[in-house]
C-alpha positions as CSV (number, residue, x, y, z in Angstrom):
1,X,19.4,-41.5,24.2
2,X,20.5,-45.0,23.3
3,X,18.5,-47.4,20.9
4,X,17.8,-51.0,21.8
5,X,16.0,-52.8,19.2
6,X,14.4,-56.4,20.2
7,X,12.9,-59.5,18.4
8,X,10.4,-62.4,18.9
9,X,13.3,-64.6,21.1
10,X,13.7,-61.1,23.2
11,X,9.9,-60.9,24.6
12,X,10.2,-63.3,27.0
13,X,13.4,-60.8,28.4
14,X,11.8,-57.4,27.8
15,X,7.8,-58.1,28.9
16,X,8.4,-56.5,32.1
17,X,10.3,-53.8,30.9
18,X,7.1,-53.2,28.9
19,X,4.4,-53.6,31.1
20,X,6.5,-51.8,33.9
21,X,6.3,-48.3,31.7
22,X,2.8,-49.4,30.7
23,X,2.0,-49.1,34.6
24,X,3.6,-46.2,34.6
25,X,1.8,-44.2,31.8
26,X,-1.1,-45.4,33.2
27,X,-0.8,-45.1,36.6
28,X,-3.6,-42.7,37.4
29,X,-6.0,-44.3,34.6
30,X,-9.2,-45.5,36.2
31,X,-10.5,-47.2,32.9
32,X,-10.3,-50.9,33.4
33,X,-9.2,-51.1,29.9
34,X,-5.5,-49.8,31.1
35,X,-4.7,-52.8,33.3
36,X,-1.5,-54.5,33.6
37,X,-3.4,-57.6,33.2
38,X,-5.6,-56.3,30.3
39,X,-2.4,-55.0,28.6
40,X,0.0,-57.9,29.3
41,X,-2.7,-59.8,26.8
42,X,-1.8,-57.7,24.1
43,X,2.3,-57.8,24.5
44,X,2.0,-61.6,25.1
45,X,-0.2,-61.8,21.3
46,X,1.7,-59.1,19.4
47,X,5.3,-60.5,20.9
48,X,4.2,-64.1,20.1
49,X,4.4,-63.3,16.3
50,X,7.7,-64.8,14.6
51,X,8.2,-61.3,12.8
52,X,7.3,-58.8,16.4
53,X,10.0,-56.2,16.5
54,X,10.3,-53.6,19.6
55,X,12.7,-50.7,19.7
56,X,13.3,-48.8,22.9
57,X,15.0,-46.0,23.9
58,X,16.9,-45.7,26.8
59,X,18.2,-42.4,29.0
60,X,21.1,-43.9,31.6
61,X,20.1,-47.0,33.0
62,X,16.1,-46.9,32.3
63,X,13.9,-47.0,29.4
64,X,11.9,-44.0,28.5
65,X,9.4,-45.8,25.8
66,X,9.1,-47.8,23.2
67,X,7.5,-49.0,19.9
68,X,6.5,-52.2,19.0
69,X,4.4,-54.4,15.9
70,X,5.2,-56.3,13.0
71,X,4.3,-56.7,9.4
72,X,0.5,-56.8,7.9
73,X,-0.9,-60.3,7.4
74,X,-3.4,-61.4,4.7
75,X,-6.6,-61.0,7.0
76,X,-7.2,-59.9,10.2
77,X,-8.9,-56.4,11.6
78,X,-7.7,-54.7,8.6
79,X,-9.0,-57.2,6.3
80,X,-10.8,-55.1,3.3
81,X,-8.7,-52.3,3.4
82,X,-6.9,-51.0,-0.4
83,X,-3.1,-50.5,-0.3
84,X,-1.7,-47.7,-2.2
85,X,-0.8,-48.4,-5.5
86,X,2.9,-46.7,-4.7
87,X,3.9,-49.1,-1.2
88,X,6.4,-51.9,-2.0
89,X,7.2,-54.5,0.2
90,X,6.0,-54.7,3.3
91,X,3.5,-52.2,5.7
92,X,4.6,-52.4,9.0
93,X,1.6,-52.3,11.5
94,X,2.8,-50.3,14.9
95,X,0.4,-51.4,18.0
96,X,2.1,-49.8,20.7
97,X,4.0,-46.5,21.6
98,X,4.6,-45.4,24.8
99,X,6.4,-42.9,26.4
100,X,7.1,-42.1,29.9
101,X,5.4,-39.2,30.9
102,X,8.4,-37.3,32.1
């Protein structure tokens, strides 16, 4: 399996790529929730962040899944929550990871 690690100039290239296995994973999904549409929100917010990093792993010529986030801002959902004494630097937050089911 081959690596392919992406930025925030890469989204623009590699939002199909992700809402293609998105589509895939969740192909048989009644729950409105799992729309492409629904879901494309989210890569377009996450991937819109300066600091968004995506790593994907490829088999051949397709992608098999990927990971994507970026670091923890002051605020926001996890606003309130204590950060171990022991973590330097930076916490990464991870919103997605998907694999194809395969």
């Amino acid at each position: 399996m081959d690596l392919k690690w992406y930025a925030h100039a890469d989204a623009p290239r590699v939002r199909s790529t992700l809402l293609d296995i998105h589509d895939v994973v969740y192909a048989h999904d009644p729950d409105p929730f799992h729309t492409r549409e629904r879901f494309a929100y989210f890569v377009d917010l996450w991937s819109g962040r300066e600091d968004w990093s995506c790593v994907s792993g490829w088999e051949g010529d397709g992608p098999v899944g990927y990971a994507y986030g970026s670091p923890f801002k002051p605020g926001g959902w996890w606003k309130g929550a204590v950060r171990p004494r022991d973590v330097r630097g930076q916490i990464f937050a991870l919103s997605e990871l998907m694999v194809l089911p395969r």
